[in-house]
C-alpha positions as CSV (number, residue, x, y, z in Angstrom):
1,X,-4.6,-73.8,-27.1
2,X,-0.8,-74.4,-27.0
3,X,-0.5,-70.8,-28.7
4,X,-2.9,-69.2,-26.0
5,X,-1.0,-70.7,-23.0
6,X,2.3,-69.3,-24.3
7,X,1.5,-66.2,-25.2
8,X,-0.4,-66.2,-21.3
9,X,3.5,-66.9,-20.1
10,X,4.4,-64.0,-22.1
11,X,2.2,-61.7,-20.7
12,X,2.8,-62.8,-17.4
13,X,6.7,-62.5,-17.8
14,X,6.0,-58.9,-19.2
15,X,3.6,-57.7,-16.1
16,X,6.2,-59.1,-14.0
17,X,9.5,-57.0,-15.0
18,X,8.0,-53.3,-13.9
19,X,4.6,-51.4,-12.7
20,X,2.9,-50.0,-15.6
21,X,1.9,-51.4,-19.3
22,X,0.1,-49.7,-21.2
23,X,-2.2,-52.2,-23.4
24,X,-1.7,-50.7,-26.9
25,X,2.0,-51.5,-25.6
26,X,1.8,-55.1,-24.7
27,X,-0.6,-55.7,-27.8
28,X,2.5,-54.7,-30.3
29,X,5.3,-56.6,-27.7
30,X,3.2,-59.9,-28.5
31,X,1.9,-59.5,-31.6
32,X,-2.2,-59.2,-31.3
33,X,-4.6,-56.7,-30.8
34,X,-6.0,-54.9,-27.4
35,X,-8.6,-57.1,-27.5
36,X,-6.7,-60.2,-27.2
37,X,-4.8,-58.8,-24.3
38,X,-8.4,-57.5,-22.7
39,X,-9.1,-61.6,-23.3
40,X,-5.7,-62.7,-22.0
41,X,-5.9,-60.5,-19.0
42,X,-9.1,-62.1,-17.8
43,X,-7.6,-65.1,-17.7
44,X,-4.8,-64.5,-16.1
45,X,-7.5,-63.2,-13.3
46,X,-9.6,-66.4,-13.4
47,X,-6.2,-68.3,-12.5
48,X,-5.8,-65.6,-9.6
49,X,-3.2,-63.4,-10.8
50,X,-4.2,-59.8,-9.4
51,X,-4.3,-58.0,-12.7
52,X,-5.4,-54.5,-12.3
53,X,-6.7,-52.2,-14.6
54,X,-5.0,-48.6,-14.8
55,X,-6.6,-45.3,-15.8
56,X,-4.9,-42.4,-17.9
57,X,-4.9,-41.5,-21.5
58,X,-4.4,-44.9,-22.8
59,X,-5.3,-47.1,-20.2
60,X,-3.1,-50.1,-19.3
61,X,-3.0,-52.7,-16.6
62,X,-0.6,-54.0,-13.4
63,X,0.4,-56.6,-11.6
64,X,-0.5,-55.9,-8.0
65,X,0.0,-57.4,-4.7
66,X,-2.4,-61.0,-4.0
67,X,-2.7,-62.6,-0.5
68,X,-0.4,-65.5,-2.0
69,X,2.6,-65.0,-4.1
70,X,2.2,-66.0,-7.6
71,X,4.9,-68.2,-9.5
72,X,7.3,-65.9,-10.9
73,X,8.9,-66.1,-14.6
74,X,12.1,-65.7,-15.0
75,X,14.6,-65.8,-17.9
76,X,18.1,-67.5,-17.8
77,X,19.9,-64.3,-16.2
78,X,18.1,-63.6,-13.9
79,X,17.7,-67.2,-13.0
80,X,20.9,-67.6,-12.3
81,X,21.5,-64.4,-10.4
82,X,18.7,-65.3,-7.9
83,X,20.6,-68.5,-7.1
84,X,23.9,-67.1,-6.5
85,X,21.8,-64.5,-4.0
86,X,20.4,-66.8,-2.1
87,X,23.3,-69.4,-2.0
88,X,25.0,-66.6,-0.6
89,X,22.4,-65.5,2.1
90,X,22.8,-69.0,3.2
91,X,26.4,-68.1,4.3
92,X,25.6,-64.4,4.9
93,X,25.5,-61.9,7.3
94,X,21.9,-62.2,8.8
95,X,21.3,-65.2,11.5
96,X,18.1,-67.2,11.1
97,X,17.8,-66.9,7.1
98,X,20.4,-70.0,6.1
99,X,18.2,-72.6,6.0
100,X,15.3,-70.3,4.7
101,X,17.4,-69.3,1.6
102,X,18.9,-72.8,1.4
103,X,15.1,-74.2,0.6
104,X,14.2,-71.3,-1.7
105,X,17.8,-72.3,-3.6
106,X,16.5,-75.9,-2.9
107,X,12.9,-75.3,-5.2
108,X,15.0,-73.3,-7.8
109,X,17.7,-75.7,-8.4
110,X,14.9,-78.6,-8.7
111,X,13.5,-76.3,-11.7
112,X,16.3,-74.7,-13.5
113,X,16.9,-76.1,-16.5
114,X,20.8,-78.6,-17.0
115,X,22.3,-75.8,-18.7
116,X,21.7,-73.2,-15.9
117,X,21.7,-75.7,-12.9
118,X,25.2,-76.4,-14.4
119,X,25.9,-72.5,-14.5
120,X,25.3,-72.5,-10.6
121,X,26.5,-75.0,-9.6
122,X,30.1,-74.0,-11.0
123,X,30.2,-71.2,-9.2
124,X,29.4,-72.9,-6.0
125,X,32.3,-75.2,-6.5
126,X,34.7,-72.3,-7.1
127,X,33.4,-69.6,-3.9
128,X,34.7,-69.3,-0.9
129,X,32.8,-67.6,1.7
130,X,35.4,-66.0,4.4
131,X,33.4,-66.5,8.0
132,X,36.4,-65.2,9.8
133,X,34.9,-61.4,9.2
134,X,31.5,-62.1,9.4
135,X,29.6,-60.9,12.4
136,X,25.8,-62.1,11.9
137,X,22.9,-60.2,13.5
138,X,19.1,-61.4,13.6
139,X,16.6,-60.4,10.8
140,X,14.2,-58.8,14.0
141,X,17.3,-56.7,15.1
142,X,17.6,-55.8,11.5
143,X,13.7,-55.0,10.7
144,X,13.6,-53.0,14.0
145,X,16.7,-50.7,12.9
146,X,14.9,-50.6,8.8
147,X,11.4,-49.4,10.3
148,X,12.5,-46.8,12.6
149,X,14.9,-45.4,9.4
150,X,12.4,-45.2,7.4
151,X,9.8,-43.8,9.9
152,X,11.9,-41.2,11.0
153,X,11.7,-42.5,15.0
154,X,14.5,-41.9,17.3
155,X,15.9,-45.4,18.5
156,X,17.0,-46.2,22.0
157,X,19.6,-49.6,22.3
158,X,22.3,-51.0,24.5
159,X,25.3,-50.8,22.5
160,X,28.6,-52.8,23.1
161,X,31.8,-51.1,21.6
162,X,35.2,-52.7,20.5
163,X,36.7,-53.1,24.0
164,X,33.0,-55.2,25.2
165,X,32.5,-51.8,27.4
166,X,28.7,-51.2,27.4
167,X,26.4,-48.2,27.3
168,X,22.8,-46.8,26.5
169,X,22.5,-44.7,23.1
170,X,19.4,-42.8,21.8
171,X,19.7,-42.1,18.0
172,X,18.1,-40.8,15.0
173,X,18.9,-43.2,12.4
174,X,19.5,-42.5,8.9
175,X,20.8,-45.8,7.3
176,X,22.0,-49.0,7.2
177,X,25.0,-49.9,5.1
178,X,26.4,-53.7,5.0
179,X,30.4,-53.1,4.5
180,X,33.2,-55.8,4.6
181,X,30.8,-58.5,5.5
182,X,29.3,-56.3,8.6
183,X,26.1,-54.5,8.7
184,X,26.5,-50.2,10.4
185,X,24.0,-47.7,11.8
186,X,25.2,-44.7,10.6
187,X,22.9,-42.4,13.1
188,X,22.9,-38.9,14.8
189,X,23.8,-39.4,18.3
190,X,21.6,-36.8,20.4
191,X,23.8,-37.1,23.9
192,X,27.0,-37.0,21.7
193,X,25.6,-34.0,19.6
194,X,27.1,-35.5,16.6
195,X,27.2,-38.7,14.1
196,X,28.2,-42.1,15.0
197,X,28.6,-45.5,13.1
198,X,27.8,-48.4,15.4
199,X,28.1,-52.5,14.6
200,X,24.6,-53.9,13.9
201,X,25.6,-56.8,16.0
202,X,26.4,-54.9,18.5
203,X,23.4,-53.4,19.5
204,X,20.2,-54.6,21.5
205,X,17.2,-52.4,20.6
206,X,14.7,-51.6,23.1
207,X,11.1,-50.9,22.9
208,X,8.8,-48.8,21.6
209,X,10.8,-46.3,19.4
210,X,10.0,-42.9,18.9
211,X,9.0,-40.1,18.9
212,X,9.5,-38.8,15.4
213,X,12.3,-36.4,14.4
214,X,13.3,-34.2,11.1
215,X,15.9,-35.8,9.4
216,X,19.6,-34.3,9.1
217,X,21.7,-34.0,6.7
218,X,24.4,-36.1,6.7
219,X,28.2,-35.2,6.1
220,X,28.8,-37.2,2.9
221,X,26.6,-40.1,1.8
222,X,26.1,-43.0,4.4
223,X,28.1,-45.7,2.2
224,X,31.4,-43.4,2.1
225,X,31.2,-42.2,5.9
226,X,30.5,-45.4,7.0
227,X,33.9,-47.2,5.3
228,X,36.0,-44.2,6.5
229,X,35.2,-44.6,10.3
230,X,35.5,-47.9,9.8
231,X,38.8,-48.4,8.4
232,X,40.5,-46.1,11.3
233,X,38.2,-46.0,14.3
234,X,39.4,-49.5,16.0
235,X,42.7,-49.1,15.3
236,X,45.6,-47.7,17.4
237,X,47.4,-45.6,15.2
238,X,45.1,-43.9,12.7
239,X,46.9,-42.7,9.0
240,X,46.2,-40.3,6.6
241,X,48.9,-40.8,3.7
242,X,48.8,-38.6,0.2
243,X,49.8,-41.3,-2.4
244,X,51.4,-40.0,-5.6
245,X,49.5,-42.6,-7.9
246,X,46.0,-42.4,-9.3
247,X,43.0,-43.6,-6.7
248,X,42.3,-46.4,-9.6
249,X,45.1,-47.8,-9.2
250,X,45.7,-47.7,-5.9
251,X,42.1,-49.1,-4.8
252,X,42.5,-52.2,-6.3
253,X,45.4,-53.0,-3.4
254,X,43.3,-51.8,-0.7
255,X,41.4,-54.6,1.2
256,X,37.5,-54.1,1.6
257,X,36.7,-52.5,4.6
258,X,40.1,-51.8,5.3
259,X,41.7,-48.3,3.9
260,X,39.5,-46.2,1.9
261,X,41.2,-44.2,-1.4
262,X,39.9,-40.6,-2.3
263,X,41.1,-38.8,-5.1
264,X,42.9,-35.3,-5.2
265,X,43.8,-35.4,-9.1
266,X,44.8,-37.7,-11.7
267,X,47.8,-38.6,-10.2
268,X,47.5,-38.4,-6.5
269,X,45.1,-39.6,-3.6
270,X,44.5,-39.9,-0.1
271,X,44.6,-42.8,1.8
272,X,43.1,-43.5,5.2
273,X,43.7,-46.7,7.0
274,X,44.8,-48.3,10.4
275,X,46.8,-50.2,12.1
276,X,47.5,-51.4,15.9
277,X,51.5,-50.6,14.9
278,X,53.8,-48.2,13.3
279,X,55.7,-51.4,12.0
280,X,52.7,-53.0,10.4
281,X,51.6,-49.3,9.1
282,X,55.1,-49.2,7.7
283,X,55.5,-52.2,5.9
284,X,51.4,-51.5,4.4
285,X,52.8,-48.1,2.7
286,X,55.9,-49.4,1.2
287,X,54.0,-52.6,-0.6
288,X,52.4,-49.6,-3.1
289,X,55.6,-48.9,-4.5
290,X,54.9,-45.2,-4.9
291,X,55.9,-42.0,-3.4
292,X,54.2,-41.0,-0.5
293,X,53.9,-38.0,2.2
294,X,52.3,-38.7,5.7
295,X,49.8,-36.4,6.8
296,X,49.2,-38.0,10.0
297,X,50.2,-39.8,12.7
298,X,53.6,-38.0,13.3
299,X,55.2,-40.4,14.8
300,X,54.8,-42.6,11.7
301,X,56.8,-40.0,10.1
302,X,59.7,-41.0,13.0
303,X,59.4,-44.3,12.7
304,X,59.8,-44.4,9.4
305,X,63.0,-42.5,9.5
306,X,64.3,-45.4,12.2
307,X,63.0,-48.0,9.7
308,X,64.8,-46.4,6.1
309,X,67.9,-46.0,8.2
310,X,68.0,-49.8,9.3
311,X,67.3,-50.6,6.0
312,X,70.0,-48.5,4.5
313,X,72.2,-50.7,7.2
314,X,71.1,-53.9,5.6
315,X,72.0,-52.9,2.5
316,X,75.5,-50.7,3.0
């Protein structure tokens, strides 16, 4: 009996990690015959697991969806990574799901075994969540945006910018993209005639969506457009900057959510950041230690002119 139980775990844990098994298959992975899983899979039924059968050449079987969720198996990775998710939803960016994902991480914790409770709970000692960036928005705001993405249903909202100024948008969404702690719309903008990125947070959807639209094509993929406008749009003094160094190299000084790096070969790059002063701008260039050649603003190209020249006065 001891056997039979295990080997139910087993078959349970393999259903479990993706869609389709074909039974020949599952017989070898554990070791019996087709009949034995034909057995096995009526009693994972009788204790309510929703084991389906599947048609084709061979014939197999699948875990599908029950009206309660069934206990899931999982091994000592994947353990651990579902704790350190949920310990960080619980200081996340969406309102209303800390103390949801602090019970879930509550019930795991109570279960893992020393060795991997020991694991987690490391890392929780040593992280650091930064709230100063985070802007949370609800999960209803969220679902609202998700359904009418994935429905293809222009969305109307009130939408406050940077300054607090407000106004009334009507979009065709394509995708939201969680970046530097912040969740963006990237959408077309049907008054503006072109696409926009707008602060989750900052919107207020209103009711019903619709109608349907065809979707566009955006200009790059939503992830990339989305850090660009970001790292220049609020800022006073927008700078493109060709960097003689590789983009490796120069991404890892770059601050998330706060310059993007593309590469034009192996030893140059393009940099695009902001800053609210030519100063600060300045001082951000020189910490690379590389050669570099502003594109734009021109008046950084001035001001850094005034600042080599004190410089070259500090040091005669």
């Amino acid at each position: 009996m001891l056997e039979t139980s295990a080997r139910l775990l087993r078959l349970l844990s393999l259903l479990q990690t993706r869609r389709d098994w074909p039974g020949a298959e599952l017989a070898q992975r554990l070791g019996v015959t087709p009949r034995t899983i034909r057995r096995d899979v009526d009693r994972l039924r009788g204790l309510g697991y929703p084991v389906q059968g599947t048609t084709g050449t061979a014939g197999g079987y699948r875990l599908g969806a029950g009206a309660q969720l069934p206990p899931l198996l999982l091994d000592d990775e994947e353990a651990v990574a579902v704790a350190l998710c949920l310990r960080t939803g619980a200081g996340g960016s969406v309102a209303g799901i800390e103390e949801t994902a602090e019970r879930a991480l509550g019930k795991l914790e109570q279960v893992l075994p020393s060795r991997l409770r020991h694991r987690v709970r490391a890392m929780e000692a040593v992280a650091v969540m930064n709230d100063a960036t985070r802007a949370a928005v609800s999960q209803e705001v969220l679902t609202v945006i998700g359904v009418a993405c994935r429905d293809h249903e222009r969305l109307r909202f009130e939408y406050r910018d940077h300054s607090g100024a407000a106004s009334r948008r009507v979009v065709e969404p394509h995708r939201l993209v969680q970046h530097a702690r912040r969740w963006y719309l990237l959408a077309w903008d049907t008054d503006r005639d072109d696409w926009r990125t707008f602060r989750v947070d900052r919107i207020t959807p209103r009711q019903p969506t619709g109608p349907r639209f065809v979707p566009r094509e955006p200009p790059t993929d939503a992830a990339t457009y989305v850090a660009r406008g970001v790292s220049t749009r609020p800022y006073r003094y927008r700078a493109v900057v060709t960097l003689h160094a590789p983009a490796e190299t120069v991404a890892r000084y770059t601050g998330t959510g706060f310059a993007t790096v593309e590469a034009i070969d192996a030893s140059s790059c393009v940099l695009r950041t902001g800053f609210d002063s030519l100063d600060s701008l300045a001082v951000y260039l020189g910490l690379f230690g590389v050669d570099f050649t502003v594109q734009k603003p021109p008046e950084l190209v001035e001001h850094l002119r005034a600042v080599s020249d004190r410089l070259r006065r500090a040091a005669p």
